[in-house]
N, C-alpha and C positions, 0 to 999 in steps of 0.2 A: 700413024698419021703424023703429018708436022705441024706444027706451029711456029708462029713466030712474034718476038715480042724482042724489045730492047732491054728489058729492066727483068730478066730471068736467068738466073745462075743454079745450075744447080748442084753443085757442091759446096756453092757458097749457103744454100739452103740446108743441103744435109749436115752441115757441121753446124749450124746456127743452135741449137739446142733446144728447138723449140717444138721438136719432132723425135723419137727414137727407131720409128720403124721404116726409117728412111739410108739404103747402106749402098755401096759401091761393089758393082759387079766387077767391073775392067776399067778401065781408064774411060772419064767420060761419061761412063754408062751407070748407073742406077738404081737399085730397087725399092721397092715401096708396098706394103702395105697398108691399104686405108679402108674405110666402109666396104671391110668382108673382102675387096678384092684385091687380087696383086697386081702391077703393073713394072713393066721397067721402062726405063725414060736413058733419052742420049742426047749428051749437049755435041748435037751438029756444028754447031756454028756461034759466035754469041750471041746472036737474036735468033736462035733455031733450036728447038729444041724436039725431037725426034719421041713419039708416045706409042707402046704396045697397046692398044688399045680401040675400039669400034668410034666412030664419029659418036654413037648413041650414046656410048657411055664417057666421051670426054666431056658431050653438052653434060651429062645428066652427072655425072659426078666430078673430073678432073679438071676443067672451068674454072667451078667452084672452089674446090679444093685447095685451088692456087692463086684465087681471088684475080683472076685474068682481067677481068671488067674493069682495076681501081688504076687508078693512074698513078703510080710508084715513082713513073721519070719524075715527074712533075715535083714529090717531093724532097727526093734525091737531088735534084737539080740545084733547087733552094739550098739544101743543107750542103752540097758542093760550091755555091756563090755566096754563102751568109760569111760573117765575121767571126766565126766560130772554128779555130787551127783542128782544134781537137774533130769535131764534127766534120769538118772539112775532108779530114784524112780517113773516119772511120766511112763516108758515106762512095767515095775514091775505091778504099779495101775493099768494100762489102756489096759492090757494086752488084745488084741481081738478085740480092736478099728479097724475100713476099714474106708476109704474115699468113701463115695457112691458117685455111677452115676446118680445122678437123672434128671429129667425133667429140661431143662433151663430154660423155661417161670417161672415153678413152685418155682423153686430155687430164680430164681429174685426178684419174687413177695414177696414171702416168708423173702427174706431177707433186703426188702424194710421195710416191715412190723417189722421187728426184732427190728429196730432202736428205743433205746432207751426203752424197752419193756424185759418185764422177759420172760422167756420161757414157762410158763404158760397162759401167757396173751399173746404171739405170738399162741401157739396152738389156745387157746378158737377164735382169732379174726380168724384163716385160717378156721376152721371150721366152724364157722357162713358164711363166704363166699361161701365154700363148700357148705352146705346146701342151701343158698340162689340161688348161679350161676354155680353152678356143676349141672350134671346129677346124677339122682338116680340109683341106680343099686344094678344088688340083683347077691352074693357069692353063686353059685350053690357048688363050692369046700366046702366052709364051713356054710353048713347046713342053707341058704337061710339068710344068714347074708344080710342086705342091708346097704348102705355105697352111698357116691356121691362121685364123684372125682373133682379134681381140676379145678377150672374152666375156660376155653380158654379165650385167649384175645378177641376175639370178644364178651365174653358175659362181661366183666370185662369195656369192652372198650365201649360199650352201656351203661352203667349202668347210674344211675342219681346220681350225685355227695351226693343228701340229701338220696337217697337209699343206696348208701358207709357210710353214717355218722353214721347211726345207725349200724353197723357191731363194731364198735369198735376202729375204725382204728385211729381218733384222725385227726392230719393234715396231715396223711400219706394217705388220701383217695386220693386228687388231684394228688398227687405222684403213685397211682398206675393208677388211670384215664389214665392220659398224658402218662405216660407209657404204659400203655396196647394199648393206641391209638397209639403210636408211632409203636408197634410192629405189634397190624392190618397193617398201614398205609403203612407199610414197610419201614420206616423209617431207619430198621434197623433188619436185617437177623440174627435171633438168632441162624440159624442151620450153617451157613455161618463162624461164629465166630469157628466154630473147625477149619477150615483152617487157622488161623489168629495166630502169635504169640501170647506170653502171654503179653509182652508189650504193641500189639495194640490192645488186644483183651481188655486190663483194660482203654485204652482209646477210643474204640468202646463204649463201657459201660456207661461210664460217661458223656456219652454225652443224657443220659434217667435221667429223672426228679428222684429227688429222690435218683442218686446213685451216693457215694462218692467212695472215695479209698476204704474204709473198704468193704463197698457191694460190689462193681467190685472183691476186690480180694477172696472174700466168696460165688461170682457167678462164677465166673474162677477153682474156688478150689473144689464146690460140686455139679457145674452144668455141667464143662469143663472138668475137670478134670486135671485141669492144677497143679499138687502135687507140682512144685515151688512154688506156690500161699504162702503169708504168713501170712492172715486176723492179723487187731492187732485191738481187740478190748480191753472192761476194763480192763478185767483178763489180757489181753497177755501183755496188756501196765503195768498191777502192777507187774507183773512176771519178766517184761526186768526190769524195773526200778529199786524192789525190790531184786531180787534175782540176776543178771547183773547189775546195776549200768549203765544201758542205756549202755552197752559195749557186747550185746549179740553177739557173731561172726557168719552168717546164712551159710557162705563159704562150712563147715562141710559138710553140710548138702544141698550144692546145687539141684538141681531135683527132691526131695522128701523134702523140708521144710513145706510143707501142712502137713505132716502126723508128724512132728515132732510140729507144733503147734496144732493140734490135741489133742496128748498127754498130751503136756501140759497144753491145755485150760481142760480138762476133770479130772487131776491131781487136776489142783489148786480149781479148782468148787467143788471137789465131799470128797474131802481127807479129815477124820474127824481130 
């Protein structure tokens, strides 16, 4: 099916990092993994974007997914006409960026795993998990493609700490362990966390092995959707420093500052 929208990019989304099961078929074209199913997507046009997928399941998951409903130009537009050279250029580059909805558990895990890790080597290690503690499953929409999806806490939270070591993960296996047990164990209601401000929902968070400020506010921001969220990792931290003088003002930009570091994490990353 097609849609259409003005403010959808999607390879300025697969590279954005805010995603890892998201990769390039052919020029253009796509694939993605998300809640259990796979899809592949083709940027027809700039406001076109081309979906393997049933009309049921783009309402019922892919909509959402890519947050279609928020008005993106509208912010964009502003940070294209405000006073700001820096913000100017990166919202210009990054023209088509979205804040996805994705899975929380998978979000977490994911960005458990992130620390300290290129985004090559985040991919390669979710995928050997996938493969390892995901289900198989096979893409009747695209031509009997098979794919595993992500794998539940329960299978994550069994696992044998020396069965984690060979995935890749480094010292981040125990961190997802504890983790993944805490969210069997109920330690702690990840669907629960939408009702919760964003203040308690980053110290909800931090109370699971493994996650600092930077991860609560990058599980708030691509799992929650909490678009105040303002992750500061290397980039965001050489960017305030470098280009603000650790004097960057977020005021501006209240309720939507997720989508303004967005920008310009994906600016300062990709900009030759």
């Amino acid at each position: 099916m097609l849609i259409y929208s003005n403010n959808f990019n999607l390879k300025h989304i697969a590279d954005s990092g805010q995603c890892f099961r998201m990769n390039p078929v052919e020029d253009a074209k796509y694939s993605l993994i998300a809640y259990d199913k796979y899809i592949e997507l083709t940027q027809v046009k700039d406001n076109c974007i081309e979906l393997s997928c049933s009309e049921e399941d783009y309402n019922q998951i892919w909509k959402h997914y890519f947050d279609l409903d928020f008005n993106y130009e509208q912010i964009v537009t502003g940070l294209s006409e405000g006073q700001d050279d820096f913000l100017k250029n990166a919202a210009k580059f990054g023209n088509g960026l979205r804040i996805l909805k994705q899975d929380i558990y998978e979000t977490l895990i994911s960005f458990i795993i992130s620390q300290r890790k290129n985004i090559p080597a985040i991919k390669n290690c979710i995928e050997i998990l996938c493969v390892k503690y995901g289900k198989r499953k096979i893409s009747r929409e695209c031509g009997g493609k098979e794919y595993y999806t992500f794998p539940s806490p329960e299978s994550l939270a069994n696992a044998s700490a020396q069965d984690l070591k060979i995935t890749g993960l480094g010292y981040r296996d125990r961190y997802i362990l504890k983790t993944s047990q805490s969210v069997l164990k109920g330690d702690i209601d990840l669907k629960a966390l939408r009702q919760l401000s964003f203040e308690e929902t980053l110290k909800q968070l931090q109370t699971l092995s493994g996650v600092g400020i930077k991860v609560a506010n990058c599980v708030a921001l691509y799992g929650l959707h909490h678009i105040e969220a303002f992750p500061i990792d290397v980039w965001i931290a050489r960017i305030l420093k470098d280009i603000y003088n650790d004097q960057f003002n977020l005021e501006p930009y209240n309720g939507f500052a997720g989508i303004v570091q967005q920008y310009m994490f994906y600016y300062i990353r990709n900009k030759k």
